[in-house]
C-alpha positions as CSV (number, residue, x, y, z in Angstrom):
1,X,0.0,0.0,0.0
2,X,1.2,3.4,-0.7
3,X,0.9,6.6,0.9
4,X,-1.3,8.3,-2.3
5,X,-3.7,4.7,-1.8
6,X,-4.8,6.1,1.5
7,X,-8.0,8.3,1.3
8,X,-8.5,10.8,4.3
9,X,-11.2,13.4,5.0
10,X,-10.3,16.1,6.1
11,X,-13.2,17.6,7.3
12,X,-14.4,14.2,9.2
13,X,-10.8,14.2,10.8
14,X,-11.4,17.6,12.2
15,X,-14.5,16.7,13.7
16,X,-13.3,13.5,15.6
17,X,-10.6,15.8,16.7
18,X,-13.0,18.5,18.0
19,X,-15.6,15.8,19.4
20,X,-12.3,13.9,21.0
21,X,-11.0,17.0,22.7
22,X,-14.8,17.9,23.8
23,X,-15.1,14.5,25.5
24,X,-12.0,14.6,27.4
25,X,-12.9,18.1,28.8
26,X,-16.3,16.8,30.0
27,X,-14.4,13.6,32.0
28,X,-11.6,16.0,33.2
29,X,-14.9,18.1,34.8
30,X,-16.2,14.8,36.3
31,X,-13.3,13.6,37.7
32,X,-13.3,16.9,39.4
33,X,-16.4,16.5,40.8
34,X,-15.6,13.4,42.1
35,X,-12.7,14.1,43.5
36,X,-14.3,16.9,45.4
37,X,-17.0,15.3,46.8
38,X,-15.3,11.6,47.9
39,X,-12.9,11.1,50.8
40,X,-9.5,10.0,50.4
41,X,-10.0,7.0,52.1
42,X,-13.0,5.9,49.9
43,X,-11.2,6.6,47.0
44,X,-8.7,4.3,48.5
45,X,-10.8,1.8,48.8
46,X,-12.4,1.5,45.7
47,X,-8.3,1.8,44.0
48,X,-7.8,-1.9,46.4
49,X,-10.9,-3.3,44.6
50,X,-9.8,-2.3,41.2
51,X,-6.4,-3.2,41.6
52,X,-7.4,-6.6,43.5
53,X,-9.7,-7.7,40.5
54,X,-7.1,-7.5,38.0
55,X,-4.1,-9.0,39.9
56,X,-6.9,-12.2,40.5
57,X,-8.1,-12.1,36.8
58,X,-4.6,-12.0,35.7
């Protein structure tokens, strides 16, 4: 495959672009929220689950 096979839009790259960097602007505010309104230590806990579930699912 060459480089002139490859067929981009331009205008639909732009988009993904815009509705990529949107998306991560809204999770950036949730994480916010979340982070302000739960403890450290419950945010601790829930990390020991997460962590715990993959080391046993590994």
């Amino acid at each position: 495959m060459k480089a002139s096979d490859v067929k981009v839009k331009l205008d639909e790259l732009k988009k993904f672009k815009l509705q990529n960097a949107k998306e991560r602007l809204e999770f950036i505010d949730l994480w916010v929220k979340y982070i302000k309104e739960h403890s450290d230590e419950e945010w601790s806990e829930q990390q020991n689950i997460l962590i715990d579930s993959q080391i046993i699912n590994a």
